[in-house]
N, CA and C atoms as a LAMMPS dump frame, in Angstrom:
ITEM: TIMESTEP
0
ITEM: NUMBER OF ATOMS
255
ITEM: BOX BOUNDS ff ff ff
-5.0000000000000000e+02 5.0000000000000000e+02
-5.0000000000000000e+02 5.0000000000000000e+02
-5.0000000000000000e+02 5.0000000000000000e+02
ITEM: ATOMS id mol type element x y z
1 1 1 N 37.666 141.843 -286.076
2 1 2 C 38.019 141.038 -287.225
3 1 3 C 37.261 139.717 -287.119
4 2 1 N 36.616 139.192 -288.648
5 2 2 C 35.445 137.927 -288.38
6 2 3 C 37.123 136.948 -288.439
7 3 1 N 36.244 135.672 -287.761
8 3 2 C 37.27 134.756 -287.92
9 3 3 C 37.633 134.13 -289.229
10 4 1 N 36.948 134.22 -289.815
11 4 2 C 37.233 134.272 -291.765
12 4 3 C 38.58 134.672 -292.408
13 5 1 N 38.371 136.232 -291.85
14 5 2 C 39.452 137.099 -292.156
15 5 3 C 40.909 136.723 -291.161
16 6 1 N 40.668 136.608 -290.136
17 6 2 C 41.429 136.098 -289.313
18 6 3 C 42.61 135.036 -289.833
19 7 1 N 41.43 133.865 -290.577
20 7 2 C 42.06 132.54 -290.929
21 7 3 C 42.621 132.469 -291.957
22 8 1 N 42.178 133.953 -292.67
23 8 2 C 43.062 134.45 -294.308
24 8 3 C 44.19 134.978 -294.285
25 9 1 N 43.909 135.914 -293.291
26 9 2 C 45.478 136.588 -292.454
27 9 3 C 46.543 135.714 -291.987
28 10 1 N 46.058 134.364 -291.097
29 10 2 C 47.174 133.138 -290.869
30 10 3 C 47.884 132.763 -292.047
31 11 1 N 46.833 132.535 -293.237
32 11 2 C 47.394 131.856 -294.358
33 11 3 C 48.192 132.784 -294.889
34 12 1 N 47.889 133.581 -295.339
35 12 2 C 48.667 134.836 -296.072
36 12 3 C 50.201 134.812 -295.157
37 13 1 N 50.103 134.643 -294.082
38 13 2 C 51.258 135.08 -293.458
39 13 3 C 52.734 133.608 -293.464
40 14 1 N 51.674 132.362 -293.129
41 14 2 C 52.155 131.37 -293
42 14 3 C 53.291 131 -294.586
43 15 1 N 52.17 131.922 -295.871
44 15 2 C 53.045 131.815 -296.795
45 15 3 C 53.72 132.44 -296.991
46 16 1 N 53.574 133.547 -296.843
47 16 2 C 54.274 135.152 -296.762
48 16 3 C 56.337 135.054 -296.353
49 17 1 N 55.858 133.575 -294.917
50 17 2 C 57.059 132.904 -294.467
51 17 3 C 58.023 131.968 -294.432
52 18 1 N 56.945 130.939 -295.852
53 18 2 C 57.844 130.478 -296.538
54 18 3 C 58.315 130.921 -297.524
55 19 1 N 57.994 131.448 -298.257
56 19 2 C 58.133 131.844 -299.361
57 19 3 C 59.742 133.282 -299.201
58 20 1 N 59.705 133.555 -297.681
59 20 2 C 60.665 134.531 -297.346
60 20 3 C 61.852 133.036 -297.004
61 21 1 N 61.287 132.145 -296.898
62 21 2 C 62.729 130.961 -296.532
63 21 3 C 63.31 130.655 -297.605
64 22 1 N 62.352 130.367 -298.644
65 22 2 C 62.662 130.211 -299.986
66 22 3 C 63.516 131.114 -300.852
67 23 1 N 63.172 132.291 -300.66
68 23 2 C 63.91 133.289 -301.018
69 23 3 C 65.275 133.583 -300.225
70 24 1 N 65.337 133.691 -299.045
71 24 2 C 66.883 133.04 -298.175
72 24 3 C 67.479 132.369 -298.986
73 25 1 N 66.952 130.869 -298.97
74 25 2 C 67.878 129.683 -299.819
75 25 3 C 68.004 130.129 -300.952
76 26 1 N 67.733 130.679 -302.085
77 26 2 C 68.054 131.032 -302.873
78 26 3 C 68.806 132.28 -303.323
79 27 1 N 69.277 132.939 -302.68
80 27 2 C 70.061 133.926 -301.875
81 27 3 C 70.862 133.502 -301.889
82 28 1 N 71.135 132.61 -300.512
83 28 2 C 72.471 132.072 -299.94
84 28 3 C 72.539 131.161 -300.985
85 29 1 N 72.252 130.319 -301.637
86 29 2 C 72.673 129.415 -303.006
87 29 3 C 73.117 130.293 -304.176
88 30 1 N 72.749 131.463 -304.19
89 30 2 C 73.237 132.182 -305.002
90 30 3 C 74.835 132.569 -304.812
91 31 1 N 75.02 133.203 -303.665
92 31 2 C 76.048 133.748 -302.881
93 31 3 C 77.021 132.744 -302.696
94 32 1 N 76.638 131.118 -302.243
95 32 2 C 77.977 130.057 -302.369
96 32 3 C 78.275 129.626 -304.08
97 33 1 N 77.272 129.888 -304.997
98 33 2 C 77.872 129.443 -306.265
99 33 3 C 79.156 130.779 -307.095
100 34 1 N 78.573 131.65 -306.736
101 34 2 C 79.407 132.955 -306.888
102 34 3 C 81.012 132.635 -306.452
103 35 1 N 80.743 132.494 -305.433
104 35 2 C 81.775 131.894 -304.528
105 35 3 C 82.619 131.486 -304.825
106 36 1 N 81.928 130.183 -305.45
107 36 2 C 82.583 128.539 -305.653
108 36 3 C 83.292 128.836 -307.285
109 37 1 N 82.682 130.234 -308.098
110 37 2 C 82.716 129.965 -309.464
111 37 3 C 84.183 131.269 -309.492
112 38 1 N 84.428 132.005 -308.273
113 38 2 C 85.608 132.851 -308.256
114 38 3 C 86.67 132.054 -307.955
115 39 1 N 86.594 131.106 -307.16
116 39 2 C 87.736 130.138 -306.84
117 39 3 C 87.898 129.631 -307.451
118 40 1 N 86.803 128.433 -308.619
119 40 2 C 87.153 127.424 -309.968
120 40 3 C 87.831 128.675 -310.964
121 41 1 N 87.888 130.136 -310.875
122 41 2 C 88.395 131.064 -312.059
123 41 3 C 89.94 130.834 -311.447
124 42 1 N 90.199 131.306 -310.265
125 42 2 C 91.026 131.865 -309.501
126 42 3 C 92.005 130.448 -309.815
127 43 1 N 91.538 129.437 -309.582
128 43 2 C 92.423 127.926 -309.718
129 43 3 C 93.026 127.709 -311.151
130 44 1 N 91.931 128.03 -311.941
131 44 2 C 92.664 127.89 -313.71
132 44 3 C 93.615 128.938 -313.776
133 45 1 N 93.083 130.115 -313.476
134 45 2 C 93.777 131.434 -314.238
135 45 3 C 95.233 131.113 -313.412
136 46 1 N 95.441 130.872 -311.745
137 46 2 C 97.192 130.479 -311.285
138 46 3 C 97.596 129.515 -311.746
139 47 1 N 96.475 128.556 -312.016
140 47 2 C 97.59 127.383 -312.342
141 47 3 C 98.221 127.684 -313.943
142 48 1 N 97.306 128.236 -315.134
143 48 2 C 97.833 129.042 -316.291
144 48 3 C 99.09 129.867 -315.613
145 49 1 N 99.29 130.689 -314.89
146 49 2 C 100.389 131.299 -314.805
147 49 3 C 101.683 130.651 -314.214
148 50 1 N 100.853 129.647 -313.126
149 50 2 C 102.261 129.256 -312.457
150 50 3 C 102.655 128.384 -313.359
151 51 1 N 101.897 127.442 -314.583
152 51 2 C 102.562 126.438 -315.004
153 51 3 C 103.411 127.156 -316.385
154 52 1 N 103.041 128.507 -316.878
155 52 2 C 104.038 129.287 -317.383
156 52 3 C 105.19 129.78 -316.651
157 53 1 N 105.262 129.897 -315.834
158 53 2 C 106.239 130.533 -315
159 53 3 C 106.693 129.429 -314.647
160 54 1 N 107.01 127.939 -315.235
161 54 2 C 107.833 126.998 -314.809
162 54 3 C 108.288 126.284 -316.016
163 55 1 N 107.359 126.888 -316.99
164 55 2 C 107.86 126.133 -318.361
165 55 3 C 108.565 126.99 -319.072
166 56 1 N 108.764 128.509 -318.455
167 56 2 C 109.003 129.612 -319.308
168 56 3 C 111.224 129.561 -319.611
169 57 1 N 111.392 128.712 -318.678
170 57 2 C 113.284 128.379 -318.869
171 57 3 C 113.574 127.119 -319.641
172 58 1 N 112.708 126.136 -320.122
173 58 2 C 112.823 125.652 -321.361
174 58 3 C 112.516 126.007 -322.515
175 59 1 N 111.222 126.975 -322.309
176 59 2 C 110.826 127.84 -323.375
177 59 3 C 111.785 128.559 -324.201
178 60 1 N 112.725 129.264 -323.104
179 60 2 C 113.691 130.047 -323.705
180 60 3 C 115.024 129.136 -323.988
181 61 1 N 115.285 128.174 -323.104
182 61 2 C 116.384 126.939 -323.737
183 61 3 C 115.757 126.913 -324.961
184 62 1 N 114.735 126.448 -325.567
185 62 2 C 114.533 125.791 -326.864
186 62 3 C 114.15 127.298 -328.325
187 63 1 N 114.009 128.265 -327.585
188 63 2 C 114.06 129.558 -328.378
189 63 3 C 115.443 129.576 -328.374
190 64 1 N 116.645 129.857 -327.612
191 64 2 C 117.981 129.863 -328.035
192 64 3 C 118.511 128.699 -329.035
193 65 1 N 117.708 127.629 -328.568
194 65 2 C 118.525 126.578 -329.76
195 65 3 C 117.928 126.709 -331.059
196 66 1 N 116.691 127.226 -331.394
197 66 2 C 115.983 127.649 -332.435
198 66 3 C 116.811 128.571 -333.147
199 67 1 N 116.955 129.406 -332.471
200 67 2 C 117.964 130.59 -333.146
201 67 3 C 119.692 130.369 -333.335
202 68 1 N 119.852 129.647 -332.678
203 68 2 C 121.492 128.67 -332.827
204 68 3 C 121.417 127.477 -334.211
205 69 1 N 120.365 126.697 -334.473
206 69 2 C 120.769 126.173 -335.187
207 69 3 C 120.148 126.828 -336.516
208 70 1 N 119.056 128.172 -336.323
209 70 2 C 118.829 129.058 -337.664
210 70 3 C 119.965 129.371 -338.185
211 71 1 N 121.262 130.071 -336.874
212 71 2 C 122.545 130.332 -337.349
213 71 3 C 123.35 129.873 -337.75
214 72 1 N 123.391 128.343 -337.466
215 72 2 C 123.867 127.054 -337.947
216 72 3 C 124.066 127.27 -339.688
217 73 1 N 122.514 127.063 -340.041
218 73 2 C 122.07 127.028 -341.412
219 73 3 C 122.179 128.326 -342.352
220 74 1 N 121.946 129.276 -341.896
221 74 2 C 122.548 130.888 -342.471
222 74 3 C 123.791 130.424 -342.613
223 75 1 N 124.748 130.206 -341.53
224 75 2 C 126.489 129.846 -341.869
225 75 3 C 126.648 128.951 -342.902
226 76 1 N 125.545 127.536 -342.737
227 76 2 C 126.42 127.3 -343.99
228 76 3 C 126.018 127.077 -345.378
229 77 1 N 124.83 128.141 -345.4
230 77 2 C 123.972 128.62 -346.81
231 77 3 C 125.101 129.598 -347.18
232 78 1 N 125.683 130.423 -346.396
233 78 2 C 126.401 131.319 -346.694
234 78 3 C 128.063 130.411 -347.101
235 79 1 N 128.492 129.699 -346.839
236 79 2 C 129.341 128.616 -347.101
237 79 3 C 129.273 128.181 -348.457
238 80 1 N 128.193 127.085 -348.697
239 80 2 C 128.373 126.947 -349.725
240 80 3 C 127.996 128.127 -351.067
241 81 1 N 127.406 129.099 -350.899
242 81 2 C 127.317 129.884 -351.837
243 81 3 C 128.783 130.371 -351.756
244 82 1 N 129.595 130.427 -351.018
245 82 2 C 130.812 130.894 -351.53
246 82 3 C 131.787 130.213 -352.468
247 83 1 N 131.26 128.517 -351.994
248 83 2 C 132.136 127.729 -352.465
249 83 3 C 131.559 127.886 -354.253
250 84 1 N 130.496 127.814 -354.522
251 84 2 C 129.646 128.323 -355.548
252 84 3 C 130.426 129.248 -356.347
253 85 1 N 130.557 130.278 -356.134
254 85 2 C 131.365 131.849 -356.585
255 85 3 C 132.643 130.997 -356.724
């Protein structure tokens, strides 16, 4: 091998090996954003559930009083239409 070829072969290789580091880091940067973007899901989607699952017994306090004072007003729609008749 002339030393020409030799010194083409270094280069070729020298890049050959960054270019394989480069591709690593971008790999592994790939692999921690993946990561990072299942946990930022994982954090909204529990905290959506747990903060339902803590609001969900006033929810239903204020659905019973919804429907208590609908019954309220049926009673005394139905009231005065009697007094009406």
């Amino acid at each position: 091998m002339d030393p020409e070829s030799k010194k083409l072969l270094e280069a070729t290789f020298k890049l050959a090996e960054e270019n394989n580091g480069i591709l690593r880091s971008l790999h592994r940067s790939m692999r921690i954003r993946r990561l990072v973007s299942v946990v930022y899901w994982a954090i909204i989607i529990g905290s959506a559930v747990g903060a339902y699952y803590f609001i969900q017994p006033f929810l239903d306090q204020m659905v019973d009083a919804y429907g208590g004072v609908k019954t309220n007003f049926e009673g005394l729609n139905n009231l005065l239409q009697n007094f009406q008749n």
